[in-house]
N, C-alpha and C positions, 0 to 999 in steps of 0.2 A: 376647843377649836371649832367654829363653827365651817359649816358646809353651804359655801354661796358657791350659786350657778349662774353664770350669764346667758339670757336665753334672748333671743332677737327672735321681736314679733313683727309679720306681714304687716305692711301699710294699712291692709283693710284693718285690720284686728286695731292695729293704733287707733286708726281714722274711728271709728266703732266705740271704743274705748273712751276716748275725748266728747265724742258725740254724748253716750251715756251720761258723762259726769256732766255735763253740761246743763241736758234734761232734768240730774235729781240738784244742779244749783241755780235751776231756774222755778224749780217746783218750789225748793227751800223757798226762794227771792219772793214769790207768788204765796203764799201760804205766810211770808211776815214771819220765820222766823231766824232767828241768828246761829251761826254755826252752832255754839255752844251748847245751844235748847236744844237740838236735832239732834247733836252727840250724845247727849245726855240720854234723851228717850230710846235709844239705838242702845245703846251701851256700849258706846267706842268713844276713843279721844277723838276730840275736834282736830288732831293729827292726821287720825285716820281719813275723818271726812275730807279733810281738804285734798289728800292725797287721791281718794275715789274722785272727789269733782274737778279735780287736774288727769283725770284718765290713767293711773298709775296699774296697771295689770296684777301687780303682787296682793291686790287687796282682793278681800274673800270675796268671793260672788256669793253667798246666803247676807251677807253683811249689804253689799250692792243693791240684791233685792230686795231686803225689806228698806230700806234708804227709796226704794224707788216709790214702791209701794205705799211709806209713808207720807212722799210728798204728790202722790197722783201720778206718777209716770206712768202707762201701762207697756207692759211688756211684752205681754202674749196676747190674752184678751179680755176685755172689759170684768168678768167675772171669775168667782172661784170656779163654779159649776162649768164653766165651759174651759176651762183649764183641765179639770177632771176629766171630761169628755176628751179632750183630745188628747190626753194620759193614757185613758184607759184603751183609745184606737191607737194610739202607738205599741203599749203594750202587748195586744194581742198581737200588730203585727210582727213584733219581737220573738214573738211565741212560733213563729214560724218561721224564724232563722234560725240558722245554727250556731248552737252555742257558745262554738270559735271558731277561728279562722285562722288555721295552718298554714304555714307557708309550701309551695310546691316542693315538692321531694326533687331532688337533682338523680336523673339516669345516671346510673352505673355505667361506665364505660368497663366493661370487660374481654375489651381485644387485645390479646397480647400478641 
């Protein structure tokens, strides 16, 4: 028996999504090569791809990024090294939050 969820995404998140897929089938288009070749190096079905360059949310985002990465999209910033960089200043400032966040405790009402 499997376990589907229907989950509805914000407009931005769609609009966002469409945009991406758009960017790694115009990189494909620009770069010359055909679905198949792309899937193939990726190691997904040409299913998959087409459903990431139709904007499809259920598909893996490590799968996304290197699709991106393969065909020249940039996503963060030109380089690994500067990728690392602002990894490593998020990080620290991670290091200085706390570790969770609790929901506020509800008062006792104790008046009888």
């Amino acid at each position: 028996m499997t376990n589907t969820t229907t989950r509805s995404y914000s407009r931005l998140t769609r609009q966002a999504l469409n945009y991406l897929g758009a960017l790694v089938r115009a990189g494909r288009i620009e770069k010359k090569m055909n679905m198949q070749e792309l899937a193939e190096r990726v190691g997904i079905s040409r299913d998959m791809l087409y459903r990431i360059e139709k904007g499809d949310p259920r598909c893996e985002i490590g799968v996304v990024f290197e699709l991106a990465a393969i065909v020249g999209v940039p996503l963060f910033e030109a380089d690994a090294k500067a990728v690392q960089l602002r990894h490593q200043e998020l990080s620290a400032r991670l290091a200085l939050m706390p570790k969770a966040v609790h929901s506020p405790r509800k008062d006792v009402v104790d008046d009888f």
